[in-house]
Every structure is written in C-alpha cells, then in structure tokens.
C-alpha positions, 0 to 999 in steps of 0.5 A: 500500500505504502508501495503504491502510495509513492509511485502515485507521489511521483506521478504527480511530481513528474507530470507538474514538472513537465506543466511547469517546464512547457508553460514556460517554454510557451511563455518564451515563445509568446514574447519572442520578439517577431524580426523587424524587416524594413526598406531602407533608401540612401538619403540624397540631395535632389530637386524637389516638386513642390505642388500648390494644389487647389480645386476647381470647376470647368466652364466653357469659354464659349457658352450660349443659352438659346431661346426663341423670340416667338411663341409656337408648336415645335415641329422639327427637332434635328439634334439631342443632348450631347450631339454637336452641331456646326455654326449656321446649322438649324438645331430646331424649327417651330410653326410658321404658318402665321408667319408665312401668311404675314409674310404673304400679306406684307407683300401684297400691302407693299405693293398696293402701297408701291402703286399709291407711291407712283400715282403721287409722284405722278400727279406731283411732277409726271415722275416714275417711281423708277426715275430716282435723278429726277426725285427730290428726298422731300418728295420721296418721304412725303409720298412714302408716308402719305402712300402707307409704303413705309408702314408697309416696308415696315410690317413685312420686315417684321413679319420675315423677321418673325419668320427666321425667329421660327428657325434656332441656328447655331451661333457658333459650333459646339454641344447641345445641352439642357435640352428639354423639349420634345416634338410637338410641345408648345415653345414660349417666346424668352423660355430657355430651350437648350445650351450650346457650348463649346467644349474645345478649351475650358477654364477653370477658376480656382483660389490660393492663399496670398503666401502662395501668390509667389508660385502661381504667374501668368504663363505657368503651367497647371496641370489639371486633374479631374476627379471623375478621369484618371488622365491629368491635362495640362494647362496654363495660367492666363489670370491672376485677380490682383486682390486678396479677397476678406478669406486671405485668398487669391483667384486665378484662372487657367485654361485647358484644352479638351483632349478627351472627355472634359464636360462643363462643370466637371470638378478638377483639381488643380496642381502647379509645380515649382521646383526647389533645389537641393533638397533631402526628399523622403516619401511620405512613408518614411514619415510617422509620428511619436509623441505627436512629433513627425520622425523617421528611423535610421538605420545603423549597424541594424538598429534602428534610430528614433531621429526627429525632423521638420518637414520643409515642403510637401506635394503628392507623394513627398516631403522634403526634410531637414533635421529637427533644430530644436531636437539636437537631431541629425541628418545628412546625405548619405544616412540609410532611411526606412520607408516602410515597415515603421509604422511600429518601431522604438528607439534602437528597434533591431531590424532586418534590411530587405535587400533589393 
C-alpha cells in the first residue's frame, strides 16, 4: 500500500514538472520578439516638386443659352443632348404658318402701297417711281408716308423677321445641352430651350492663399486633374485677380484644352509645380509620428534610430526634410532611411534590411 502510495507521489511530481517546464517554454515563445524587416533608401540631395494644389470647376469659354423670340408648336427637332452641331446649322424649327401668311400679306400691302407711291409722284411732277435723278428726298418721304409704303416696308420686315425667329441656328459650333423639349410641345417666346457650348478649351477658376501668390504667374503651367478621369491635362495660367479677397485668398484662372472627355462643370483639381533645389526628399512613408512629433528611423549597424525632423515642403507623394533644430537631431546625405515597415518601431528597434 505504502508501495503504491509513492509511485502515485511521483506521478504527480513528474507530470507538474513537465506543466511547469512547457508553460514556460510557451511563455518564451509568446514574447519572442517577431524580426523587424524594413526598406531602407540612401538619403540624397535632389530637386524637389513642390505642388500648390487647389480645386476647381470647368466652364466653357464659349457658352450660349438659346431661346426663341416667338411663341409656337415645335415641329422639327434635328439634334439631342450631347450631339454637336456646326455654326449656321438649324438645331430646331417651330410653326410658321402665321408667319408665312404675314409674310404673304406684307407683300401684297407693299405693293398696293408701291402703286399709291407712283400715282403721287405722278400727279406731283409726271415722275416714275423708277426715275430716282429726277426725285427730290422731300418728295420721296412725303409720298412714302402719305402712300402707307413705309408702314408697309415696315410690317413685312417684321413679319420675315418673325419668320427666321421660327428657325434656332447655331451661333457658333459646339454641344447641345439642357435640352428639354420634345416634338410637338408648345415653345414660349424668352423660355430657355437648350445650351450650346463649346467644349474645345475650358477654364477653370480656382483660389490660393496670398503666401502662395509667389508660385502661381501668368504663363505657368497647371496641370489639371479631374476627379471623375484618371488622365491629368495640362494647362496654363492666363489670370491672376490682383486682390486678396476678406478669406486671405487669391483667384486665378487657367485654361485647358479638351483632349478627351472634359464636360462643363466637371470638378478638377488643380496642381502647379515649382521646383526647389537641393533638397533631402523622403516619401511620405518614411514619415510617422511619436509623441505627436513627425520622425523617421535610421538605420545603423541594424538598429534602428528614433531621429526627429521638420518637414520643409510637401506635394503628392513627398516631403522634403531637414533635421529637427530644436531636437539636437541629425541628418545628412548619405544616412540609410526606412520607408516602410515603421509604422511600429522604438528607439534602437533591431531590424532586418530587405535587400533589393
């Protein structure tokens, strides 16, 4: 009994060893620390692009708002919305059977007024109505106004004019847009029937801070990117408004011509460049914050090195960066930087170097 008693002690003491024994070697493992593998680049001295970026819209430097001058049924509609259409070519037509009889009757008031005229002038003088050497200009208007000739010359002016009114043309070549009649609706004299625009060069208008009014002049290029495309255009600045507004802004203004796919109103953004040389560049990456201050990590011997900067100049993918003044930070050419695989390092973190 003892016997058994004593093998079941050691048992126990044995099977709490090895308990003992593989918890610790699970604790070892939980806080093995995982390798810190970076990219590193090797600092330089290079030109910098810096951006002045800003928003903007598109607006045609040619744009016409159409409307009919006379009142009628539309019963002729050759374009739709987004078709182009030539300068003079007819967009849409209305009723013009009023018209034509005004016209008709126009003509034939004219010439009953034409007789009037040569049977004055006849029983002043023996004058034809042709015989204008002999005519004095006296003579003449007393004889057209008495005649009704002028009132008549007059009424069938307007009645041809009213009947080009029923005919909407082109001023000038571009895009239907706002388009929203159909055949057969009734058109009202002064309503807006479509837009015509010219959609082969835009202007954008957009703003920038008077600290910036430095980077921007007459001539620069603007490169012009729109949210909706992935394709930048280039232009270029043709205004600067020589005043700050209540904002602390300046408007300027830019042109771009239409390679491909630009509508009016479209949002953009605006990017201006201007270069500054001899600049220490790092990419985005490589810049992260500790203690709400911006550093990056150098790497020497394998370790990595906490080392404060101040970031000079910014643009899309970019910071140029000189070290920290007031940190009793370093920084030169030459120093290996990590861009990525920083996110989580400390001050003298061990790291492995991905080599390229």
């Amino acid at each position: 009994m003892r016997l058994l008693l004593f093998f079941n002690v050691l048992l126990i003491f044995g099977c709490n060893t090895n308990a003992h024994k593989e918890g610790e070697y699970l604790d070892k493992r939980q806080y093995l620390s995982e390798p810190n593998i970076v990219d590193v680049m090797v600092l330089q001295t290079s030109n910098f692009k810096r951006e002045l970026v800003s928003n903007g819209n598109l607006k045609a430097t040619r744009k016409s708002v159409l409307k009919y001058k006379v009142s009628e049924e539309l019963i002729e509609l050759n374009f739709r919305n987004g078709d182009y259409v030539t300068k003079r070519a007819t967009i849409a037509e209305l009723s013009s059977a009023d018209q034509r009889e005004r016209i008709a009757k126009g003509k034939t008031e004219l010439k009953r007024a034409e007789l009037e005229l040569a049977d004055f002038l006849l029983g002043h003088g023996n004058i034809a109505l042709e015989d204008t050497a002999r005519m004095s200009p006296e003579l003449l208007k007393i004889g057209k106004i008495r005649s009704g000739y002028e009132s008549a010359q007059q009424e069938l002016e307007s009645a041809q004019q009213e009947f080009a009114s029923c005919f909407l043309k082109a001023p000038f070549s571009g895009k239907i847009a706002n388009l929203k009649y159909n055949l057969f609706e009734q058109v009202n004299s002064g309503e807006e029937f479509c837009t015509l625009i010219d959609d082969k060069v835009f202007e954008v208008e957009f703003s920038v801070l008077e600290t910036e009014l430095k980077d921007i002049e007459v001539g620069k290029v603007a490169k012009i990117a729109p949210f909706s495309l992935e394709t930048i255009f280039e232009g270029s600045i043709t205004e600067i408004n020589p005043m700050v507004d209540e904002n602390g802004l300046v408007t300027a203004k830019a042109l771009v011509k239409n390679t491909r796919n630009l509508v009016e109103g479209m949002n953009v953004k605006i990017f201006i460049e201007s270069i500054i040389p001899e600049q220490m560049v790092v990419p985005k990456e490589a810049i992260v914050l500790r203690q709400n201050q911006e550093v990056l990590f150098k790497v020497v011997d394998g370790k990595a090195y906490w080392t404060y900067v101040k970031t000079l100049n910014e643009n899309s993918s970019s910071f140029s960066v000189i070290a920290h003044p007031d940190k009793g930070a370093t920084l030169s050419p030459g120093d290996s930087v990590i861009v990525s695989g920083n996110l989580n390092l400390a001050h003298e973190s061990e790291v492995e170097v991905v080599e390229e």
